[in-house]
C-alpha positions in Angstrom: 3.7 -24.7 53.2 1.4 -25.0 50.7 -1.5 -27.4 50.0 -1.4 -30.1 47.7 -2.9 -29.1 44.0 -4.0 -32.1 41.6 -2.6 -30.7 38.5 -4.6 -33.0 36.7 -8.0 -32.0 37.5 -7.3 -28.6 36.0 -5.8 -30.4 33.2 -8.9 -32.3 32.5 -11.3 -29.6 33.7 -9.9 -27.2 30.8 -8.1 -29.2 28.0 -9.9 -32.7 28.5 -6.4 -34.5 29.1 -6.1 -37.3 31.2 -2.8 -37.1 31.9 0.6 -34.6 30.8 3.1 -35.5 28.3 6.8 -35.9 29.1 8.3 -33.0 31.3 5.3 -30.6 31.6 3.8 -31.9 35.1 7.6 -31.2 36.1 7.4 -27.3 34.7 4.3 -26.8 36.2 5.2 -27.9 39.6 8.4 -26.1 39.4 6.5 -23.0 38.3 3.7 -23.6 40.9 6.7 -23.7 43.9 7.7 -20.0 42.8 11.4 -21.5 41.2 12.6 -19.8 38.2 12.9 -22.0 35.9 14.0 -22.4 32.0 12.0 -25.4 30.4 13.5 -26.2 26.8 11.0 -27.9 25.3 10.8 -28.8 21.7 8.0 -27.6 19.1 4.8 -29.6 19.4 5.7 -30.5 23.7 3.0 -28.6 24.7 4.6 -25.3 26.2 1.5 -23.6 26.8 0.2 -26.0 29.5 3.0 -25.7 31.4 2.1 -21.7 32.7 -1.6 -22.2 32.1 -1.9 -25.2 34.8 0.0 -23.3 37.7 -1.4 -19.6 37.1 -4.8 -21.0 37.4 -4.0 -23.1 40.4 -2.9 -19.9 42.0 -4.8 -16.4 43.2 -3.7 -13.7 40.8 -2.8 -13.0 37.6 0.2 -14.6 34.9 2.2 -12.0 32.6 3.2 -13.7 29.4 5.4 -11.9 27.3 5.8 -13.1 23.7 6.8 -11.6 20.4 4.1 -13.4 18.5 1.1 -11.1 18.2 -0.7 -14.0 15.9 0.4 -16.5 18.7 -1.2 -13.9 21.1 -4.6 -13.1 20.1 -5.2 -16.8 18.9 -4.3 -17.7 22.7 -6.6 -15.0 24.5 -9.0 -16.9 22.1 -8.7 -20.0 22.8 -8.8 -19.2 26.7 -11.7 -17.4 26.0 -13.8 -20.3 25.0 -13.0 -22.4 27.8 -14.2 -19.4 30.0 -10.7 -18.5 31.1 -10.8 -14.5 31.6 -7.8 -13.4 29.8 -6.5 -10.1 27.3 -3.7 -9.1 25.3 -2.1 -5.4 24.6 -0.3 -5.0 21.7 0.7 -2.8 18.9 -2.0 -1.2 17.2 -4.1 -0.2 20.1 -5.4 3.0 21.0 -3.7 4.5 24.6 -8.0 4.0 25.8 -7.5 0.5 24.4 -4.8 -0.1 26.7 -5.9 1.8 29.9 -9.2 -0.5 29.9 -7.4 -3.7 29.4 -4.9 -2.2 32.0 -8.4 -1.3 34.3 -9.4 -5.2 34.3 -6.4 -6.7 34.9 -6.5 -4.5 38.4 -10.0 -5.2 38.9 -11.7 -7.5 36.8 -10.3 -10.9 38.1 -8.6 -11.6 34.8 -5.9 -14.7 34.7 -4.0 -14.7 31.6 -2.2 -11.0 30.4 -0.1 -11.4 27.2 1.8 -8.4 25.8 5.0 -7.8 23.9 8.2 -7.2 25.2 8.3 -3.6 23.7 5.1 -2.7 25.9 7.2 -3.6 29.8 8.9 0.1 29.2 6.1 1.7 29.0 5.2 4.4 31.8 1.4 3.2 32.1 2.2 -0.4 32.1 5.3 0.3 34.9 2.5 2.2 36.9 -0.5 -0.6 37.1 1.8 -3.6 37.1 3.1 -2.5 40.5 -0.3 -2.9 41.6 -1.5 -5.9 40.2 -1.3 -9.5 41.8 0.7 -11.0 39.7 1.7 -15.0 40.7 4.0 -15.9 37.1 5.5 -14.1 34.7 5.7 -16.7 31.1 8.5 -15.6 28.6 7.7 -17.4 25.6 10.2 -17.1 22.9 13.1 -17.1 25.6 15.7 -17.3 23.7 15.4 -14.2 22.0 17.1 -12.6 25.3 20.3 -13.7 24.5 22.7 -12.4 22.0 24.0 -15.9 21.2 20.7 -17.0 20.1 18.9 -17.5 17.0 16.7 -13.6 17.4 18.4 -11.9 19.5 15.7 -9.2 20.2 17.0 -6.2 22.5 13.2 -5.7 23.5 13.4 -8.7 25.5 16.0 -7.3 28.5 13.7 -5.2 29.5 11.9 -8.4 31.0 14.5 -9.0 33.2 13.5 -4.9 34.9 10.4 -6.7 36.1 12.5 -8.2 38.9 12.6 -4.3 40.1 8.7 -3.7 39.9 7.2 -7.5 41.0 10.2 -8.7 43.3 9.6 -12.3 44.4 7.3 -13.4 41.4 9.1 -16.2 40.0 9.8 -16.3 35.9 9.4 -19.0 33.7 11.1 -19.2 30.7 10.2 -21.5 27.8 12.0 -21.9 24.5 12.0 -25.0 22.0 15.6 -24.2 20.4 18.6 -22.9 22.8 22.4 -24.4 22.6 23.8 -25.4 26.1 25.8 -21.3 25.7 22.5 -20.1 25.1 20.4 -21.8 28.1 23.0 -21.0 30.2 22.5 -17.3 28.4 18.9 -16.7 29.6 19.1 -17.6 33.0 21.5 -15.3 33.7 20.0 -12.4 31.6 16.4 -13.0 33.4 18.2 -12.6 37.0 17.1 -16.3 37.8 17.7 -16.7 41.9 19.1 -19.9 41.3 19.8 -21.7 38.1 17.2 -24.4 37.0 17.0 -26.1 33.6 14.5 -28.7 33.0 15.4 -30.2 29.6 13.8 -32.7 26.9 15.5 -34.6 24.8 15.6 -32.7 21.3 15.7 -36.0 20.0 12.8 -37.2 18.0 12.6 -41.4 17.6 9.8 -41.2 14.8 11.2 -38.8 12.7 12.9 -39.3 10.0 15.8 -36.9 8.8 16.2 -37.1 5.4 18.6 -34.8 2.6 17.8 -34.6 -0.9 20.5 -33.2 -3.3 18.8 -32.3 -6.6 19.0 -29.8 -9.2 15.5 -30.6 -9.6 13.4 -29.6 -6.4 10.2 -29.1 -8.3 10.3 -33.0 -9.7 12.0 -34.2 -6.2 8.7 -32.9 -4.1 6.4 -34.7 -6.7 7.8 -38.1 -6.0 7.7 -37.0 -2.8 4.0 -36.5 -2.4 3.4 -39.4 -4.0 5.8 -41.6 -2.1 4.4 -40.6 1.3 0.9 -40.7 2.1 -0.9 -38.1 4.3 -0.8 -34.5 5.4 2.5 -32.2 4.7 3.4 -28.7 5.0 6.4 -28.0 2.6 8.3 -24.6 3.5 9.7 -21.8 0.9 11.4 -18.6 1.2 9.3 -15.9 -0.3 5.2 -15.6 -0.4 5.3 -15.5 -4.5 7.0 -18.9 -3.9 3.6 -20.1 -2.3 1.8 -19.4 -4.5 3.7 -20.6 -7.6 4.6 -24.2 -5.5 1.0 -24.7 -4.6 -0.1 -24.6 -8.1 2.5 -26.4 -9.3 1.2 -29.0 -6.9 -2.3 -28.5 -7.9 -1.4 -29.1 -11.5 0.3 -32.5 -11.1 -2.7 -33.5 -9.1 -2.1 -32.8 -5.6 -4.5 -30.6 -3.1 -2.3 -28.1 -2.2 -3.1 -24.5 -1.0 -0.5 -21.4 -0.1 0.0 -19.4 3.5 1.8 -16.6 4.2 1.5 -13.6 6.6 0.9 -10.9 4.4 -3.0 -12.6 3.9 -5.8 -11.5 5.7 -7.0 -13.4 9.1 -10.1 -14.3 7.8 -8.2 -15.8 4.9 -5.1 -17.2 7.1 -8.3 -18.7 9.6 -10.4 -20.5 6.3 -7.0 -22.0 5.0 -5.6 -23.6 8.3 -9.4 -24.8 9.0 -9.1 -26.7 5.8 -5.8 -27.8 6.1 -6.7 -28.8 9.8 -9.6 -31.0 8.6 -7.8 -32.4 5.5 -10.0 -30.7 2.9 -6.2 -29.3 1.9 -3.4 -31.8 2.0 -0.4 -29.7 1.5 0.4 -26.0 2.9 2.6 -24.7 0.9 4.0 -21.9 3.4 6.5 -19.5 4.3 7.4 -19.4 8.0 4.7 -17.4 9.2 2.9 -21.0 8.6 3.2 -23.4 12.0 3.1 -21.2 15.4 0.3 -22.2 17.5 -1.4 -24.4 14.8 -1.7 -27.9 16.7 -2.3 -30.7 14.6 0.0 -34.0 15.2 -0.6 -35.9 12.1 1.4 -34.4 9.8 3.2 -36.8 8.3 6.2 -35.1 6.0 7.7 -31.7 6.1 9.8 -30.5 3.2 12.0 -27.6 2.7 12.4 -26.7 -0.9 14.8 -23.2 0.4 17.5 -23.4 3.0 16.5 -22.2 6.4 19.2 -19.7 8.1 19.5 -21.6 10.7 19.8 -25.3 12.5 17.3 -23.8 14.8 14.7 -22.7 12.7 15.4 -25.8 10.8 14.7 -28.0 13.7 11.7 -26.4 14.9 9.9 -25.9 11.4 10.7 -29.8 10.8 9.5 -30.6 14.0 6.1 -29.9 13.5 6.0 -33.7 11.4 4.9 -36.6 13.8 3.7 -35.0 17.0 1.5 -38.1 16.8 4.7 -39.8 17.8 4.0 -42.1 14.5 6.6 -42.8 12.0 6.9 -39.1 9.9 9.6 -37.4 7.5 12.1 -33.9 7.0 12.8 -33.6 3.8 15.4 -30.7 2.9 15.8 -30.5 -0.6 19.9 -29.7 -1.2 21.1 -27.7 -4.3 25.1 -27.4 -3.0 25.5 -24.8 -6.3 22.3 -22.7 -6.3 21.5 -23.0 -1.8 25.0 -21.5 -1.6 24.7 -19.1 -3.8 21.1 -18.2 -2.2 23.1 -17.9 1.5 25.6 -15.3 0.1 22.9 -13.5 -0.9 20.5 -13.1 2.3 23.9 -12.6 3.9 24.1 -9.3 1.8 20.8 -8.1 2.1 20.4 -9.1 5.6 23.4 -7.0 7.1 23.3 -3.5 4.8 26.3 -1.2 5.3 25.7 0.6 8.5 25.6 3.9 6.6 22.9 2.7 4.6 21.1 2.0 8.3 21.4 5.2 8.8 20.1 6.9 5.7 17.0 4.3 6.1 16.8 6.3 9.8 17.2 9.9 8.2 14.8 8.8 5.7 12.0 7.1 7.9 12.1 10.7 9.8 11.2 12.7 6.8 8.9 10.5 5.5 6.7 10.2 8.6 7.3 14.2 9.1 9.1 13.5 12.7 11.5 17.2 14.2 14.5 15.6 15.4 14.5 15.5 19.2 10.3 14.3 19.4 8.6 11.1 18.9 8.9 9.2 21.4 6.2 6.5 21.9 4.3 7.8 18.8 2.6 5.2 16.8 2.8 5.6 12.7 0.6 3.5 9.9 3.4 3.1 7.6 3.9 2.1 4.1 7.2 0.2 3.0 6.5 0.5 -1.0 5.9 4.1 -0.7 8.7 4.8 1.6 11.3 3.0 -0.6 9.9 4.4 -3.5 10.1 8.2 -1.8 14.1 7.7 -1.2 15.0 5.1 -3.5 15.8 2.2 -1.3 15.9 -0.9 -2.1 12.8 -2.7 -0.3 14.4 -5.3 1.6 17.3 -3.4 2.6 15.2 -1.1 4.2 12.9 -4.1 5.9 16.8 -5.1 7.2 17.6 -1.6 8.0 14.7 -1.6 9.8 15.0 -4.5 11.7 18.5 -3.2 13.2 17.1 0.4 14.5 14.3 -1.9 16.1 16.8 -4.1 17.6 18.3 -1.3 19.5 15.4 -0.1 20.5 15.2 3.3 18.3 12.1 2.5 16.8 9.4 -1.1 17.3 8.7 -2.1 13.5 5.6 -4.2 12.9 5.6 -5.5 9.5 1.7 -6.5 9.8 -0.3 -5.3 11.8 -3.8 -6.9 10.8 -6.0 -5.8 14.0 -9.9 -6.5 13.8 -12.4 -4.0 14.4 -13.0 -3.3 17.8 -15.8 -1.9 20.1 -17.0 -1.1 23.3 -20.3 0.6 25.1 -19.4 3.6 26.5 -22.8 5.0 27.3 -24.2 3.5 30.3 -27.5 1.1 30.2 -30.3 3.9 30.8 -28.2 5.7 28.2 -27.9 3.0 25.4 -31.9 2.4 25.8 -33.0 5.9 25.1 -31.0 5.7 21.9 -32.0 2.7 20.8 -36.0 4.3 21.1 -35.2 7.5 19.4 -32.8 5.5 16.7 -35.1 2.3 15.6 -32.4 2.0 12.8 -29.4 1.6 15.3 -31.5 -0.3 17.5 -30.9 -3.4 15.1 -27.6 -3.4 15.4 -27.1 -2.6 19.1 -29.2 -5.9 19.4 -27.3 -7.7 17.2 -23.8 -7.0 19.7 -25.2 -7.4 22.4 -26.4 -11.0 21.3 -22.6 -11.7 19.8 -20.5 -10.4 22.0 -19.8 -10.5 25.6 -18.3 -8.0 28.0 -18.8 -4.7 25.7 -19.7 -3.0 29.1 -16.3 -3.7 30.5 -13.6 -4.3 27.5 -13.2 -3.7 23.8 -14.0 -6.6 21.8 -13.3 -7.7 18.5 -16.4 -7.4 16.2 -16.8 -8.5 12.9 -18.9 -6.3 10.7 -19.6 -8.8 8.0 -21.0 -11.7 10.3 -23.3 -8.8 12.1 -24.8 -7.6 9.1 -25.4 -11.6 7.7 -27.3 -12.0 11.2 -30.0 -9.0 10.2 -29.9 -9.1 7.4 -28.4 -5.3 6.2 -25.2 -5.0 4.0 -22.2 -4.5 5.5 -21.9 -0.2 4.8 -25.4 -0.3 6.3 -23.6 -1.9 10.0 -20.8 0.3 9.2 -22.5 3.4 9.1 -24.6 2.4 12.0 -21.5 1.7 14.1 -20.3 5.2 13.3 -23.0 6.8 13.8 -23.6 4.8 17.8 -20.0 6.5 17.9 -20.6 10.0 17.4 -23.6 9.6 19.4 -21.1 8.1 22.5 -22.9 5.2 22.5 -19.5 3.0 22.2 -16.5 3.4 21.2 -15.3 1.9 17.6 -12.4 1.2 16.6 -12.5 -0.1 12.2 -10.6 -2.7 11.3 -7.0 -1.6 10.3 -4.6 -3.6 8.3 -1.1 -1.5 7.9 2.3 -1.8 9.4 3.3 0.5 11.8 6.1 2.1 13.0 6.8 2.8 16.7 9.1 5.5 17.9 10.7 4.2 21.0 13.1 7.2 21.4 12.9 10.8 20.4 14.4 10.8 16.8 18.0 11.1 16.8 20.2 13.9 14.5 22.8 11.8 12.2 26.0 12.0 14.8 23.8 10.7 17.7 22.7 7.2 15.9 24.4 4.1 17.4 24.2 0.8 15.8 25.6 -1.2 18.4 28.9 -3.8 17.6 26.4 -6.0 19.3 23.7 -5.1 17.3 25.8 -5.7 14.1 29.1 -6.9 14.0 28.6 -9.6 16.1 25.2 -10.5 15.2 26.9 -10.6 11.6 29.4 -13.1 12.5 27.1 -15.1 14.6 25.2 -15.5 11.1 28.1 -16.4 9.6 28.6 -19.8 12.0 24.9 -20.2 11.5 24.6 -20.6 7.9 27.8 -22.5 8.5 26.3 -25.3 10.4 23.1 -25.4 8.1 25.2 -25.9 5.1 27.5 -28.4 6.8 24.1 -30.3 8.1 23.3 -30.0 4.3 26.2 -31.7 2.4 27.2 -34.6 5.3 27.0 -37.8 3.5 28.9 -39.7 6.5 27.3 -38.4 9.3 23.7 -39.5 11.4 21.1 -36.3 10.8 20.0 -37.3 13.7 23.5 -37.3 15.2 24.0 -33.9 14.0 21.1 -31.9 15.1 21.0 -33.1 18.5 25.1 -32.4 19.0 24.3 -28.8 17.8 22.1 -28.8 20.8 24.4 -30.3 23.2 23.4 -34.1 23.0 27.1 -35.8 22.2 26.3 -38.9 22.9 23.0 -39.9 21.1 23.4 -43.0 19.1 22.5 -43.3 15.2 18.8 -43.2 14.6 19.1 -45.6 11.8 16.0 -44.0 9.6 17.7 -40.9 7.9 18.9 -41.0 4.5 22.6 -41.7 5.7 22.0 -44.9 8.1 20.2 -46.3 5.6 22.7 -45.8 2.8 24.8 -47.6 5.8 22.6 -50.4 6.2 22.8 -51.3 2.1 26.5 -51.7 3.1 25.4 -54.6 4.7 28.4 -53.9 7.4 27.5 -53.3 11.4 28.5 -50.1 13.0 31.7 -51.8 14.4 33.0 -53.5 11.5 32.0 -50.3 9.5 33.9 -47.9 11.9 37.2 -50.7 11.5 36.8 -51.0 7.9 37.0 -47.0 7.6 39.5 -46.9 10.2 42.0 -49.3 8.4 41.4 -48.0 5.0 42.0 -44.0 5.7 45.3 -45.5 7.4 46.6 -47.0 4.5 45.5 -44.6 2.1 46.6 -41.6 4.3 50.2 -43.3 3.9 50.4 -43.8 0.1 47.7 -44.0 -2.6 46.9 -47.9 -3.3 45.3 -49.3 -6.5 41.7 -50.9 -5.4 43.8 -54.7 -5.7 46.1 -53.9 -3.4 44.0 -52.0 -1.4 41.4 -55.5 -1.2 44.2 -57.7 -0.6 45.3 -56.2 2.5 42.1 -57.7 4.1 41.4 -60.6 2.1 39.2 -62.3 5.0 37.5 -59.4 4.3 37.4 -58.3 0.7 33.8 -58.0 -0.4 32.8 -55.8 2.3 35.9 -53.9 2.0 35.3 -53.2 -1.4 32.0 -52.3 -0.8 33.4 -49.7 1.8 35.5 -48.2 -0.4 32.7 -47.9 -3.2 30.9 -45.9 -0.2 33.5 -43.9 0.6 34.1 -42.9 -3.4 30.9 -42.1 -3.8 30.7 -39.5 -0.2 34.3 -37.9 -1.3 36.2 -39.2 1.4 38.3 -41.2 -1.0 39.8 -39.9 -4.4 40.8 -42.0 -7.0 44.0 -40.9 -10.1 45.4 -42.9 -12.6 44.4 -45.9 -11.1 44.9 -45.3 -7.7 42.8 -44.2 -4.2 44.0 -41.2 -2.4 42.4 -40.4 1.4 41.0 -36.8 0.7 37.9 -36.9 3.5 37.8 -35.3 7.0 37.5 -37.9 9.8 33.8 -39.4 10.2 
């Protein structure tokens, strides 16, 4: 049996908490006891804590797997500088890169190991996981293992092959958007040895749902802004929107700045800083903006484009009032143009499958690939030139893409921003007879060997410009020193490289042999379909609790109204209580459903009753539920 662990000493010792917030001392306890165990956990609960506290309570090592490479390296980070030993392999690194990281997770007491799912088939990681001590593996993300789910990604079953390689290490699975199908989904694609859910509400008492529908967006976010006082993050579609929104902001006098993941990470770093401290009060962002960036008093969240889904909706618009104070989701409703907008992501989102598989054809020729090779080589690539080459259209090719990714042809990764890297290759007695024959280089060996830790043992990322500010030499002077310590074999260096990439997974395939899976695409198409139906449905209810809504998507039937979205209060005004609201509705569709009654007739049949019956039927005029022709009301609604 094992010994009792005080959770909360690590939690203190590492994050400075006192105590955990709801559910997570119940994952970590789970996870510590080797269960399997799914936690759904909505965005801002805190998922990270819940692995971190048991993998350092326990000898070994904790795999997390997560598709967020951003989300990844500011993690490693941010374990880092609480002296937490922990790396990350990902795309973009060279095969030495990978061996070394590989190296210290056998022998260099490391804790934390994040990679992507993509990198669990691979023949080097299959051959050192087996011998690593590994006490957890994390899947973050979860729910992109199921084919019900919001992304499916095919990458993520081979997770479930690590049953074969570390049997007896128990998984933990964390996701903060999965139906009840799709919960249910996971557990059984992970292989779990006995099912166990531990669930949060998805419920969210502060926040305020809240539907605009305007033809006017731009002049809707203004009042806004100035109706609601403090920090906000207000979501669009495309990264030209960001910019254009942002200065429309700025304009009308609001501090507004734009984010998107195309910018650099220095860039991406200085903005969030800024936002973080308040220097910027609205982020104008596309949805790159949000993952990992912890701050919990934002107080409104606005959507001026139509998410594609409830989930994505739920957990953008959940990043408003982690403080648990009173905050707002704004989604700002054009029924003509938002429509409109869905048919046409539908379109580009799901090409013709023989446009898939010119896009494949193509993708070969342009990165000069024979047909039966490639496997598990690693191309910069450039979307403008490729669509430009074969006259694609660019984002039916990013979509074309995105299917030969999902089964598993090819590992697409749109931006790969990776810092320089170095490390010291030559060994200490080495290094210092360079450094006296070179008393040029011996500046800057000085210089990163003051900045930077572990060089002996692990690449590191360096950062050319801070060096040369520290020395005081330009940065092509630490450039051209860092090359030149590398053809010396000095270290190892590794210039920053900012390019997407493309990954062949399989050899390349002739014409007859590429599969796009029904899977893949005919049923991922119609999932879609349901998707965008619930978003829109969510959009245009006039008669039905947000709050209500969202949390029956997620399996939560029998919530009660929150009473702070834009349809209780519209309620309230009525001046009527839920009951007598319910019976008022109740009596009037049965009348009307019978025969259509003049608004006299209609009052008179309740007369003890008449002012709050007409007000009723003002309501339901105004929603659509009622009709109203030559004088008389029809019942043309669906049932509340």
């Amino acid at each position: 049996m094992q010994a009792m662990v005080d959770f909360s000493k690590i939690l203190f010792q590492y994050w400075g908490h006192h105590s955990f917030r709801a559910l997570q001392e119940e994952v970590v306890q789970a996870a510590y006891d080797g269960r399997d165990t799914l936690a759904l956990m909505p965005t801002g609960g805190g998922k990270s804590v819940c692995f971190q506290v048991p993998a350092l309570a326990k000898e070994g090592i904790c795999l997390v797997v997560t598709p967020l490479i951003a989300l990844m390296k500011d993690q490693v980070e941010n374990l880092q500088k609480k002296g937490i030993k922990a790396l990350a392999i990902y795309s973009g690194m060279s095969s030495h890169e990978i061996k070394i990281a590989l190296d210290n997770c056998l022998y260099g007491e490391y804790k934390f190991l994040y990679l992507s799912p993509e990198r669990l088939g691979t023949d080097v990681f299959k051959a050192y996981v087996a011998h690593m001590k590994v006490n957890l593996i994390a899947i973050d993300e979860s729910h992109c293992i199921s084919q019900w789910g919001y992304d499916f990604r095919p990458s993520y079953m081979k997770i479930a092959e690590l049953r074969d390689l570390l049997p007896g290490v128990p998984m933990l699975a964390l996701t903060a958007t999965a139906t009840p199908k799709v919960a249910q989904d996971i557990m059984e694609r992970l292989r779990f040895r006995e099912k166990h859910l531990l669930k949060k509400s998805f419920e969210r008492k502060n926040l305020a749902y809240v539907v605009r529908h305007t033809e006017h967006k731009r002049k809707e976010l203004l009042k806004i802004a100035a109706a609601v006082p403090g920090t906000a993050v207000v979501y669009v579609r495309t990264r030209g929107a960001t910019a254009d929104v942002s200065n429309f902001l700025r304009e009308n006098g609001f501090s507004a700045d734009a984010y998107h993941g195309g910018m650099g990470n220095e860039e991406r770093s200085r903005k969030q800083d800024e936002w973080k401290s308040g220097a910027t009060r609205i982020m104008v962002a596309t949805n790159a903006f949000g993952m990992g960036i912890d701050k919990a008093d934002v107080r409104w969240v606005a959507h001026m484009d139509m998410p594609d889904s409830l989930e994505a909706y739920y957990q953008e618009a959940g990043r408003a009032g982690r403080d648990e104070k009173k905050a707002y989701a704004v989604l700002l409703y054009s029924a003509a143009t938002d429509k409109a907008s869905m048919d046409n992501r539908y379109a580009i989102a799901f090409p013709p499958i023989k446009e898939i598989r010119r896009v494949y054809h193509a993708l070969g020729s342009f990165l000069q690939i024979p047909t039966g090779t490639g496997r598990d080589t690693v191309h910069d690539f450039n979307l403008g030139e490729f669509c430009s080459a074969y006259k694609v259209y660019l984002l039916t090719a990013y979509s074309a893409l995105q299917f030969l990714q999902r089964d598993g042809y090819i590992e697409f990764v749109d931006e790969a921003n990776n810092p320089s890297r170095a490390m010291f290759i030559a060994d200490r007695d080495e290094l210092y007879k360079v450094q006296v024959a070179n008393p040029s280089l011996d500046l800057v060996v000085k210089a990163l060997l003051r900045a930077y830790t572990g060089l002996f043992s692990q690449y590191s990322p360096i950062d050319e410009a801070y060096i040369a500010r520290a020395i005081g030499l330009t940065p092509n002077d630490v450039y051209s020193a860092l090359h030149k310590l590398s053809q010396l074999k000095v270290i190892s260096y590794i210039p920053r490289k900012k390019t997407p990439l493309i990954i062949y997974t399989e050899n390349r395939l002739d014409d007859k042999n590429l599969r796009i899976t029904k899977e893949n695409y005919a049923d991922r198409k119609e999932r879609y379909i349901r998707r965008v139906e619930h978003i829109l449905a969510y959009a245009s209810a006039s008669d039905k609790c947000r709050s209500q809504l969202l949390l029956a998507y997620f399996g939560e039937t029998n919530s009660h109204r929150c009473g702070q979205c834009d349809v209780c209060l519209e309620r309230k005004e009525l001046d009527v209580s839920k009951r007598e609201l319910d019976e008022l509705v109740a009596h009037i569709k049965k009348l009307l459903s019978e025969q259509p009654l003049s608004m006299e007739k209609l009052v008179d049949s309740l007369p003890q009753k008449a002012e709050k019956l007409f007000k009723v039927t003002r309501w339901l005029l105004d929603n659509e539920k009622i009709d109203e022709k030559a004088g008389a009301l029809r019942w043309s609604g669906k049932d509340k």
